[in-house]
C-alpha positions as CSV (number, residue, x, y, z in Angstrom):
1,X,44.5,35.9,27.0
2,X,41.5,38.0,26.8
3,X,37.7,36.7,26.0
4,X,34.9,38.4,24.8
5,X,32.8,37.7,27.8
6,X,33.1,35.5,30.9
7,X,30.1,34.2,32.4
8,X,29.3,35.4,36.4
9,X,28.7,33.3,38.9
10,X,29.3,33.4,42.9
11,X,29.9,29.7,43.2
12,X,32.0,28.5,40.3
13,X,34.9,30.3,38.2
14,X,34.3,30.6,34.8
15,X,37.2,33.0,34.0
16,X,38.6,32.7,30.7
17,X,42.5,32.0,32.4
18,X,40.7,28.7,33.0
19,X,41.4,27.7,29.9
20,X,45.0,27.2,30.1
21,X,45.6,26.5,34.0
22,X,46.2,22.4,33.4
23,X,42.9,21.2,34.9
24,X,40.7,19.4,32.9
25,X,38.5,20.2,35.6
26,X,38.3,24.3,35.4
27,X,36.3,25.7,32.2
28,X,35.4,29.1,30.8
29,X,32.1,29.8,30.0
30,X,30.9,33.0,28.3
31,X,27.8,35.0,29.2
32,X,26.6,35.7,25.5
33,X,25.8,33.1,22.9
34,X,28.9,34.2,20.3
35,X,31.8,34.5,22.1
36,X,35.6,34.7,21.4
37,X,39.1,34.2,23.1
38,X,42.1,35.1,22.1
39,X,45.4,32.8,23.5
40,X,48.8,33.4,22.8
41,X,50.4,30.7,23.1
42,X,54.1,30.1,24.6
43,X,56.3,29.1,20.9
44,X,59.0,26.9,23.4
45,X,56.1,24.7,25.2
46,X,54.5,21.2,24.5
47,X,50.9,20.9,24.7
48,X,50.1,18.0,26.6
49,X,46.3,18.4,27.2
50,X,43.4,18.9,25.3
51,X,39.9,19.3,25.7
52,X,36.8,19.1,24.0
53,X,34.3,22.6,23.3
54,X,31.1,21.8,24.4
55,X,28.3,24.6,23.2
56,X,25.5,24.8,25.0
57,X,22.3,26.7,23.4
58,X,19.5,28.0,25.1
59,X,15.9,26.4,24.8
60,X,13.4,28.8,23.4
């Protein structure tokens, strides 16, 4: 998996291996406002969870 940025913080983990670690609780957040990630995914496993992409811009 590899993302285009990752957002830093000392508190909370927003590395982009958060995306597929099974908790809907986890997230990855990128420190520029266009950002990619690439997943390969595994061909032999189910997907049984699924979020939703929340974008968040910043006020001017």
């Amino acid at each position: 998996m590899t993302a285009s940025s990752t957002a830093q913080d000392t508190k909370v983990n927003y590395a982009a291996s958060n995306i597929t670690d099974g908790s809907l609780e986890s997230r990855w957040m990128a420190s520029d406002t266009i950002a990619t990630v690439d997943i390969q995914l595994d061909s032999k496993k189910n997907l049984t969870k699924s979020a939703s992409l929340n974008i968040r811009t910043p006020k001017i």
